[in-house]
C-alpha positions, 0 to 999 in steps of 0.5 A, a space after each residue: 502523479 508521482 509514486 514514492 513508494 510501491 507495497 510489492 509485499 502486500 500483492 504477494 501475501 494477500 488476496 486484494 478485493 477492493 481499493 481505496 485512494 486516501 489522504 494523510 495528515 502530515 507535519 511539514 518536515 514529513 511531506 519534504 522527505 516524501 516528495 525527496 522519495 524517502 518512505 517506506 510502506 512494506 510492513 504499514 498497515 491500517 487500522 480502525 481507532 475511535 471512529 478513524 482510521 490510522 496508518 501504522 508502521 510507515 516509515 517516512 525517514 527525517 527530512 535532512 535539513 529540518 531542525 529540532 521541529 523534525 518528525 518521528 520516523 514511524 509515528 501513527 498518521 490519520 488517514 483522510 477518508 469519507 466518513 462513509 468511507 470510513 464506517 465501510 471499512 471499519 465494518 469489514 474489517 471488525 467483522 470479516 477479519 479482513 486487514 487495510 494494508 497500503 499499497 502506494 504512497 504517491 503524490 497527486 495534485 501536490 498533496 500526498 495519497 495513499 492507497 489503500 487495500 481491504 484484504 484478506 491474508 493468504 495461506 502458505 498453499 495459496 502462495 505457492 499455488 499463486 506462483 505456480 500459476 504465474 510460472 506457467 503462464 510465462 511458460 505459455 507466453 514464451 512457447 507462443 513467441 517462439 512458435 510465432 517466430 518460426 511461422 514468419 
């Protein structure tokens, strides 16, 4: 598996609860500039459209050596899920106000995935709450290194 692209954003401003691998359909010119490394997921997001979902705002850049035949940078892609799959999703997102956000984009078995994320938004608090907690347990890891290192 070779991770393309990493979502570091969404972990920071949502609450993740529950994970999902997709495919995407893609054009030819569109899988060469990802296995090149060159997509962006930091602001895409999923959303449900006549009983499929679609991936918004993900930057895949043109592939270098295409022709006129060369993609559109930020065009809406279909995501390749179960139809249950789909059906869940697209209930959990109508009704509790939860969004679809990805999280990686990476290659498996030569064919792009994407996962993807139900999640529900944080607040400014919670953000900062979240932070504070990471912050502290740091401070612990570091005051256990250094008691340990000076019983031995």
């Amino acid at each position: 598996m070779k991770i393309i692209a990493v979502n570091r954003k969404a972990r920071h401003d949502y609450d993740i609860l529950e994970t999902i691998e997709g495919g995407l359909v893609l054009t030819g010119t569109e899988i060469k500039s990802i296995r090149n490394g060159r997509a962006n997921i930091r602001d895409a997001f999923a959303r449900p459209e006549g009983g499929e979902l679609w991936l918004y705002n993900a930057h895949i850049a043109q592939y270098a050596s295409g022709n006129r035949y060369n993609h559109e940078p930020t065009r809406p892609r279909k995501l390749l899920l179960h139809r249950d799959q789909i059906d869940r999703l697209i209930g959990k997102v109508q009704e509790k106000g939860l969004s679809l956000v990805p999280l990686k984009l990476y290659i498996k078995d030569h064919r792009a995935k994407i996962e993807l994320a139900l999640a529900k938004g944080r607040k400014l608090y919670d953000k900062r709450r979240s932070i504070a907690e990471k912050d502290a347990e740091r401070q612990m890891q570091r005051m256990t290194r250094k008691t340990i290192g000076r019983r031995v």
